[in-house]
C-alpha positions in Angstrom: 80.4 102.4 68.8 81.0 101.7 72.2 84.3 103.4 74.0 84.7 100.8 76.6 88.4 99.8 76.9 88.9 96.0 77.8 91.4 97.0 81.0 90.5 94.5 83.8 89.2 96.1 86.4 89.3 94.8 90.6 88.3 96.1 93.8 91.3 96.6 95.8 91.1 95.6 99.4 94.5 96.8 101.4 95.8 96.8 105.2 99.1 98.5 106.7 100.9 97.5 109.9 103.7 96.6 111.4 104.6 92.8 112.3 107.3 90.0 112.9 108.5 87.7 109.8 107.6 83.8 110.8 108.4 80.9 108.8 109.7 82.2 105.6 109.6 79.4 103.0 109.1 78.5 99.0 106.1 76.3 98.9 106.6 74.3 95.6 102.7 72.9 94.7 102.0 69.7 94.3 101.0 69.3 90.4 100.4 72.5 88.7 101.5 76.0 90.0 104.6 77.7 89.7 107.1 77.7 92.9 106.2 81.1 95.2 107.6 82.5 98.5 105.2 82.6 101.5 105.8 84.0 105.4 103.8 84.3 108.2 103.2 87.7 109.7 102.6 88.3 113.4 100.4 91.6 113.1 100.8 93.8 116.1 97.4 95.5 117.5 96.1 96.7 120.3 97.7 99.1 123.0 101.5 99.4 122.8 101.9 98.5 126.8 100.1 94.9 125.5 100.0 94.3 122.2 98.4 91.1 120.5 99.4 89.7 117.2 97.2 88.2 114.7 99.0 86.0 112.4 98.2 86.3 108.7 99.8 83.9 106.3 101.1 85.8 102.9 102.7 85.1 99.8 105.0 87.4 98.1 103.5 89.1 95.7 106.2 90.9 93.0 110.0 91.2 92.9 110.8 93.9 95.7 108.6 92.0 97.9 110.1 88.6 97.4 113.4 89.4 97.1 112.7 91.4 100.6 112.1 88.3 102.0 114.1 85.9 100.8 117.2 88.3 102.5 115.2 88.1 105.7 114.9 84.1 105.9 119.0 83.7 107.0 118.1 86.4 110.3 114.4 84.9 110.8 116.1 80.5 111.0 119.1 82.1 113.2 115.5 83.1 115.7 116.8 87.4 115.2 113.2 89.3 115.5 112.7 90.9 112.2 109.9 93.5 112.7 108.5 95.1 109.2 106.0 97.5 108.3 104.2 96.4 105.3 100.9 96.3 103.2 99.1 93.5 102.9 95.9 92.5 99.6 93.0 90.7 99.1 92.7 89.4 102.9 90.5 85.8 103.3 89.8 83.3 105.9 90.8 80.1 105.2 88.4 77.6 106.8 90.0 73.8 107.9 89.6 70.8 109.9 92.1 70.3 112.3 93.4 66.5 111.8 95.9 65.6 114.4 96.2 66.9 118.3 93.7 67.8 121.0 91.7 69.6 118.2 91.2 66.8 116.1 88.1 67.1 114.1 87.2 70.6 115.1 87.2 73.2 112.7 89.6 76.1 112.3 90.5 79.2 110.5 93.8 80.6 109.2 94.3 84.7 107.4 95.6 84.7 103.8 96.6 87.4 102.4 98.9 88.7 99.5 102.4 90.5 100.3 102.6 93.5 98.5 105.0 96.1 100.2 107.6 96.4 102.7 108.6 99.8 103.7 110.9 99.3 106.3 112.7 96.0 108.1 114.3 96.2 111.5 116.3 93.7 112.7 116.9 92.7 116.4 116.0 96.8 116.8 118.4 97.7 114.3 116.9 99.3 110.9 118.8 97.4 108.1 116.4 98.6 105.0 114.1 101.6 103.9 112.0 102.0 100.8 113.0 104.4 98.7 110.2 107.1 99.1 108.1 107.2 95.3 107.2 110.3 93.4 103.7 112.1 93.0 101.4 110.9 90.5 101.3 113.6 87.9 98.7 112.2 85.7 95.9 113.0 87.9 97.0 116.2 88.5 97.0 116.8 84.7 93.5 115.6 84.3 92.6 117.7 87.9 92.5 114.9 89.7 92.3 115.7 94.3 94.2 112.8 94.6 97.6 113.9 92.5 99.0 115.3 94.9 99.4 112.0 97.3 102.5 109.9 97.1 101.5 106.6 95.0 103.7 105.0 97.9 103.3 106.2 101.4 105.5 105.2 103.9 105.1 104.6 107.6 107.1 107.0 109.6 110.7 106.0 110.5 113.0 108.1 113.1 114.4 111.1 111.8 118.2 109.7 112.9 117.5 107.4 109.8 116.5 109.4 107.4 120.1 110.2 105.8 122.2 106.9 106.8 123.2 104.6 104.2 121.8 101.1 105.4 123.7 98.5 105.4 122.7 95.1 103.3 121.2 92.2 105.7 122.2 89.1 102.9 123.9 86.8 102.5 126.8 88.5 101.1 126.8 90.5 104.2 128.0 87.2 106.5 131.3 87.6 104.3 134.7 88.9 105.9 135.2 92.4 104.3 138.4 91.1 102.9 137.0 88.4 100.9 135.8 88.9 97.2 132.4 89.3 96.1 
């Protein structure tokens, strides 16, 4: 008898940075599909004195991560730079036609990726949200696993003066007079 569980199994593919927020949306499919929130990230590489972006186009992938950035939308429309460090899945090109402009007809290519974590969001310089740092994974260590003693979550580094401060929420709700009722 075979002890083979039938847990799907993937190959995870996985890239940390840090990066502006750019057109934050729902995109509501034409025909079947369920509604999902999508944003473009402007990746910053390269040296610090002249960095480049790359622009990745992502759709939020779980609750944290689209909730995350449907609070960001009100900042990103009123043009505030909102600069996040975040993971990013399953990365693809996305081949295309241009159809309209000077590159009509030529072809084209546009990053995809999935959304999956943001650790930190600064906006217009000012830090307004930090994960919550995760526990060890105490599984592994139990079956003597090297890797149980790494965080299941590692964040990006964030100034020290940070590190105790209650952050304040960025929402909606925050627009509010303090005086007026929840």
């Amino acid at each position: 008898m075979s002890n083979q569980s039938n847990e799907a199994k993937f190959f995870d593919f996985h890239a940390t940075g840090i990066g502006y927020l750019n057109r934050i949306r729902e995109v509501k499919p034409r025909g079947k599909g369920k509604p999902f929130w999508a944003v473009t990230v402007a990746a910053l590489r390269g040296s610090t004195d002249n960095a480049e972006y790359t622009y990745i186009d992502c759709n939020a992938v779980g609750a944290d991560a689209e909730t995350l950035i449907k609070r960001c939308q009100p900042a990103v429309e009123a043009g505030k730079k909102v600069l996040v460090s975040f993971r990013i899945g399953d990365m693809w090109a996305d081949a295309f036609t241009y159809e309209k402009g000077e590159k009509k007809g030529q072809a084209g290519a546009s990053l995809k990726a999935r959304l999956l974590f943001i650790g930190w969001i600064k906006v217009d310089g000012k830090l307004v949200y930090e994960a919550k740092p995760k526990t060890t994974d105490t599984t592994a260590d139990d079956l003597g696993h090297p890797a149980a003693k790494l965080p299941v979550e590692q964040e990006l580094p964030v100034a020290e003066q940070f590190a105790n401060e209650q952050l304040p929420d960025f929402g909606p709700e925050s627009q509010k007079p303090a005086n007026e009722a929840a």
